[in-house]
C-alpha positions in Angstrom: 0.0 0.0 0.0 2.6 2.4 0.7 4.4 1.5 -2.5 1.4 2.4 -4.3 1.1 5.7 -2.7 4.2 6.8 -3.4 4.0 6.0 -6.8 0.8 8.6 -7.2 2.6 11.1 -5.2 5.9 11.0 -7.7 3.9 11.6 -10.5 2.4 14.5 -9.1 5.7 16.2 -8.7 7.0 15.8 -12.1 5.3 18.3 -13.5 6.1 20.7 -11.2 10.0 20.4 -11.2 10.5 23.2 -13.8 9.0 25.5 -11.3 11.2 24.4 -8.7 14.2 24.6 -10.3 13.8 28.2 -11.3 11.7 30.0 -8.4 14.2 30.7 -5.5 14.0 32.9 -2.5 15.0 36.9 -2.8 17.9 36.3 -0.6 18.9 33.0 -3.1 18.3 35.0 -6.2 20.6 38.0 -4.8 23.6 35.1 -3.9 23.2 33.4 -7.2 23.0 36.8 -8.7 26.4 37.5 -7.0 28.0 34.6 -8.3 27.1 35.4 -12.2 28.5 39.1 -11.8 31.5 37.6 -10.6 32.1 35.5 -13.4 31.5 38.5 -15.6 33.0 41.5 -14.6 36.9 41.5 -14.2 38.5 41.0 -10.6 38.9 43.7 -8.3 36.8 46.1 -10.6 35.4 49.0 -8.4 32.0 48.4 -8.8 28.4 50.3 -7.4 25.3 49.2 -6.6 23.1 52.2 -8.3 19.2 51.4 -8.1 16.7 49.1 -8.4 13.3 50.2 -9.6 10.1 48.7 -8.4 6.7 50.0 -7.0 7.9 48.8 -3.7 10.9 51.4 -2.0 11.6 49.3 0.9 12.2 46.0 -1.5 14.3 48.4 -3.4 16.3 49.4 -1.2 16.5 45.6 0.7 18.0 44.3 -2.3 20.7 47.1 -2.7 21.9 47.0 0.6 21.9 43.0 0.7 23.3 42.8 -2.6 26.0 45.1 -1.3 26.7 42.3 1.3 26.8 39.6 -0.7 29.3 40.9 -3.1 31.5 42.4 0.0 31.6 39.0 1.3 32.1 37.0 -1.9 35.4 39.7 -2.3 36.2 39.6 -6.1 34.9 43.0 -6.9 35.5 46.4 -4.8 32.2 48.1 -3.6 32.7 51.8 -4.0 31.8 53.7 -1.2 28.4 55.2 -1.0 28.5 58.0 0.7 28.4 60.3 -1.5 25.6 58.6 -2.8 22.9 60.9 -1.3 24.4 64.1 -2.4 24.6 63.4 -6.1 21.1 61.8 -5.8 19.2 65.0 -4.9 21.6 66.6 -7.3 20.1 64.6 -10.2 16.8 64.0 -9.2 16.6 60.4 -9.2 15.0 57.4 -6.5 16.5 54.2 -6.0 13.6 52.5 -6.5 12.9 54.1 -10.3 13.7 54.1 -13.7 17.5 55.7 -14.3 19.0 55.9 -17.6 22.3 54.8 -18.7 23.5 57.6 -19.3 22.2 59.0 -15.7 23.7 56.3 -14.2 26.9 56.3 -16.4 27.6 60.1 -14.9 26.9 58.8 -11.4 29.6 55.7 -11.9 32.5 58.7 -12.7 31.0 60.9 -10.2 32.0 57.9 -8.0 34.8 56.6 -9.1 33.4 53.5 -9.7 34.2 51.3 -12.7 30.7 49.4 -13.2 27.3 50.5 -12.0 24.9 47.4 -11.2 21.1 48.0 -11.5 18.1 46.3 -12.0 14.5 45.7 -11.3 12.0 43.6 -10.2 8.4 43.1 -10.8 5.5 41.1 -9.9 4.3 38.3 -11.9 0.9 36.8 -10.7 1.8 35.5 -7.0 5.9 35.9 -7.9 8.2 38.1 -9.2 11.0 38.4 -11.6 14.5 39.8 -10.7 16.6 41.1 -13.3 19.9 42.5 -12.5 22.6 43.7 -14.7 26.2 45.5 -14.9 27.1 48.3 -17.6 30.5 49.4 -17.6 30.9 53.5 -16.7 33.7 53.9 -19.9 32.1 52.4 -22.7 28.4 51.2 -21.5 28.9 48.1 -22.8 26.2 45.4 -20.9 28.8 43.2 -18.9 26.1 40.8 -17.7 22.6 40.7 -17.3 20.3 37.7 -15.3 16.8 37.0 -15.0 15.4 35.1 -12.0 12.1 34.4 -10.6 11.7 35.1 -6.8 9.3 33.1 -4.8 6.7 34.6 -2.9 7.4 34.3 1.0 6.8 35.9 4.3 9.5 38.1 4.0 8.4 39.4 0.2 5.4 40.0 1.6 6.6 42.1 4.7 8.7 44.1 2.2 5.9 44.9 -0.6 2.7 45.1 1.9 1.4 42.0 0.2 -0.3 38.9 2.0 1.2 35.4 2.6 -0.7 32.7 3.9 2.2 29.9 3.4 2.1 27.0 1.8 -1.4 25.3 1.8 -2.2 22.1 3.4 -4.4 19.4 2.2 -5.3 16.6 4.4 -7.7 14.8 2.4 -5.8 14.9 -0.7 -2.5 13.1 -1.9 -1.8 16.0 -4.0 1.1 18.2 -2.9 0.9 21.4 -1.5 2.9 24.6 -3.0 6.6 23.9 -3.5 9.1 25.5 -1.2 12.6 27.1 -2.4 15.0 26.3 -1.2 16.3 28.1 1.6 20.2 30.0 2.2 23.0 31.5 0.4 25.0 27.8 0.8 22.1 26.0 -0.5 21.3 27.6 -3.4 20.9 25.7 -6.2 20.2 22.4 -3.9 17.4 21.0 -3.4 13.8 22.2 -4.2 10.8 20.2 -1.9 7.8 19.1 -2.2 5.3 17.8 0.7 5.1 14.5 0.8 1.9 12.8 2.2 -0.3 10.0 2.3 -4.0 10.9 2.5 -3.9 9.9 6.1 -1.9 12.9 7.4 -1.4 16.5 6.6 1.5 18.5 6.2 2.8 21.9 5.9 6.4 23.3 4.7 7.9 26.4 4.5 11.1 28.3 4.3 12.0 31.5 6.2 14.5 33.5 8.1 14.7 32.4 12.0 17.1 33.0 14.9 18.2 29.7 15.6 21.3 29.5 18.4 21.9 33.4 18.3 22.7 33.6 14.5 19.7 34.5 11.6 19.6 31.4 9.4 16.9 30.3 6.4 15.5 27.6 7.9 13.2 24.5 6.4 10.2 24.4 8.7 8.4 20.7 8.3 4.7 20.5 10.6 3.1 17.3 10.6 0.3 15.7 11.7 0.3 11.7 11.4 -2.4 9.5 11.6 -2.3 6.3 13.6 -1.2 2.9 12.1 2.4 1.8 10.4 1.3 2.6 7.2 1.1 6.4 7.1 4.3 8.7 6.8 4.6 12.6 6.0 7.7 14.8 5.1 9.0 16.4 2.4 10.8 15.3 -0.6 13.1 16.7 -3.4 13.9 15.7 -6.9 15.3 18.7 -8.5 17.5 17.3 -10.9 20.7 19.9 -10.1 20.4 18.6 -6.6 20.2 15.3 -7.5 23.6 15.4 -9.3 25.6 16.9 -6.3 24.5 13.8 -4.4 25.6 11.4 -7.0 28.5 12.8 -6.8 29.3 13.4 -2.9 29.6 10.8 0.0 27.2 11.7 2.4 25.4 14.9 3.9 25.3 17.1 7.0 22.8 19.3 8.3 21.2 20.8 11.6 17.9 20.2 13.0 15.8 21.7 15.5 12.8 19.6 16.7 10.5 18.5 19.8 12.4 15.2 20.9 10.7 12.8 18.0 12.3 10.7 15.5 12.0 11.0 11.9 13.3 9.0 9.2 16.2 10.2 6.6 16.5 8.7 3.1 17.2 8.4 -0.8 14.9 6.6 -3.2 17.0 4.7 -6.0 16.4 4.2 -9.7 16.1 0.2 -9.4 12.3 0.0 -8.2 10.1 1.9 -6.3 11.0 0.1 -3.1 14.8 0.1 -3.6 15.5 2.6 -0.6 18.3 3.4 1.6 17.7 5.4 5.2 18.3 6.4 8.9 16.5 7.3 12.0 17.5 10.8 12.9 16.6 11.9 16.5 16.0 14.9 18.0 16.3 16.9 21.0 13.4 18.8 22.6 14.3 22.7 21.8 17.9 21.6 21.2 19.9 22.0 18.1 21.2 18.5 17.0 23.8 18.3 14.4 23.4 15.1 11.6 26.0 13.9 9.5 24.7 11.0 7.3 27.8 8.9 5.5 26.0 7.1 2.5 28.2 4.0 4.1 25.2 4.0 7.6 21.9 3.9 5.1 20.8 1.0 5.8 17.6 -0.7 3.7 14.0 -0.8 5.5 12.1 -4.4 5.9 10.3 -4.1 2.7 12.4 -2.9 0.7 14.1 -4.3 -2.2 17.8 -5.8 -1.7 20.3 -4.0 -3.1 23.7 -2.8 -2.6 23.7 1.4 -2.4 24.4 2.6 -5.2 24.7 6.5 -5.5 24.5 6.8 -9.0 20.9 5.5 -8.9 20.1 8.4 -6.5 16.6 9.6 -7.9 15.6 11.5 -4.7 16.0 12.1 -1.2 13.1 12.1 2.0 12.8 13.6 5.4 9.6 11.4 7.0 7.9 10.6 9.8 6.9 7.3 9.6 3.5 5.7 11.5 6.2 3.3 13.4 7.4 6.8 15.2 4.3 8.0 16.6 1.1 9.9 15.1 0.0 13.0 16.1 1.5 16.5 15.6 5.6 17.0 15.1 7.8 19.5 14.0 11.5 19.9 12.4 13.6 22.6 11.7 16.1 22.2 8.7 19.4 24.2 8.3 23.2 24.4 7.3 22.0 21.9 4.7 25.4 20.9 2.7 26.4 17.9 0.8 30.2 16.8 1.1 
């Protein structure tokens, strides 16, 4: 029975992959966004972070000053210092959350000594929004670089355009998955993008956000559950984004943090072989305590039912975080975070 239920649910998530693999957080899209310019622009190239027009101010304003951070901290390029930022801006009339032309901005780069102005934009889409960021040179104009990506709605989008977020939605009648989250943190972007993953037994509800956790701000993979009785039931959240995929082929094992209420939940990878050709752990936490998990592929070990076969990493087709029937029903709760594959 289980086997058959998994089945349904995997073919629900196939067609949603492409979403997944594009729609990240703001904070991811700024990172990733980091890591292109870097690749584009020339080392140690005095660079400033100009405007970026939008209807929403505050979000304008986020994203230049976090943008500024990430580039600080990946070092490559030199930030220019924007100080005299505010003078030439009321000397020229323009916002940093409008529409600045390149010549505008071209005048501001000398006025600043900088080398390259980076800009951009970002608009709403239906219930997401595109990003598209870019880098002119302040001599010639040319366009250095320029990326598109498409930002996620989330709690914090919401705080910084006035917008409402309900989270995820959660079906408990239903196999059907609920919204996909992105994935969550500068170091895990790019890695995996989850789904829920229930049997129509049980609820569950994901979502990915900014939390305090142990004195330091981290995005953090919240997983709520809420099991029914009996062996056969199980909820989580599962991922098989295809870039994600291919890291763990091609590491040894993974490590991550968790944050939970004392309860045990299973940790896993589905193979290519059959459908019940999979490899797990029990991962136990502490009640309100952060408890570090490093999972070697060498300690999967295979469940009762499943098929026998020898691990085999390159027929990695996905990976679960579950709580399983044999653990306890009733409500539980994880925190995910420091996610890393080594």
């Amino acid at each position: 029975m289980k086997k058959r239920m998994f089945l349904c649910i995997f073919a629900c998530f196939l067609p949603m992959f492409a979403f997944t693999q594009t729609a990240v957080t703001i904070d991811a899209a700024l990172n990733n966004s980091t890591s292109y310019l870097s690749g584009r622009i020339p080392a140690k190239t005095k660079v400033v972070v100009l405007n970026f027009s939008s209807n929403w101010p505050q979000l304008s304003e986020y994203i230049i000053e976090e943008l500024i951070g990430y580039i600080v901290n990946e070092g490559s390029l030199t930030v220019v210092d924007r100080q005299n930022l505010e003078t030439i801006r009321k000397e020229m009339d323009f916002q940093l959350s409008g529409e600045v032309s390149d010549e505008t901005a071209q005048s501001i780069g000398k006025k600043l000594g900088a080398q390259t102005i980076i800009s951009g934009a970002i608009t709403a889409i239906g219930n997401a929004y595109r990003l598209r960021i870019r880098a002119i040179s302040v001599e010639t104009a040319q366009i250095l670089g320029m990326q598109n990506v498409d930002v996620a709605q989330d709690s914090r989008l919401a705080a910084l355009t006035g917008t409402a977020y309900a989270g995820p939605a959660t079906n408990a009648s239903s196999p059907r998955p609920a919204a996909p989250a992105a994935s969550p943190g500068s170091s895990n972007a790019g890695y995996a993008a989850w789904q829920l993953n229930f049997d129509p037994q049980s609820s569950a509800q994901l979502n990915s956000n900014r939390e305090y956790i142990d004195g330091q701000e981290r995005e953090v993979w919240t997983l709520n559950v809420n099991l029914a009785k009996g062996d056969g039931v199980w909820a989580g959240m599962f991922s098989s984004n295809e870039t994600f995929i291919q890291k763990l082929k091609a590491g040894s094992g993974v490590r991550y943090k968790v944050l939970g209420d004392g309860k045990s939940w299973t940790f896993g990878f589905r193979m290519s072989d059959t459908e019940s050709n999979y490899h797990r752990i029990t991962v136990s936490t502490r009640n309100g305590k952060t408890v570090e998990v490093d999972v070697p592929y060498s300690k999967l070990k295979q469940p009762e039912w499943g098929k026998k076969a020898a691990f085999n990493k390159s027929r990695i087709t996905g990976m679960n975080l579950e709580k399983m029937g044999a653990n306890g029903s009733g409500p539980s709760t994880i925190k995910i975070f420091d996610f890393e594959v080594y």
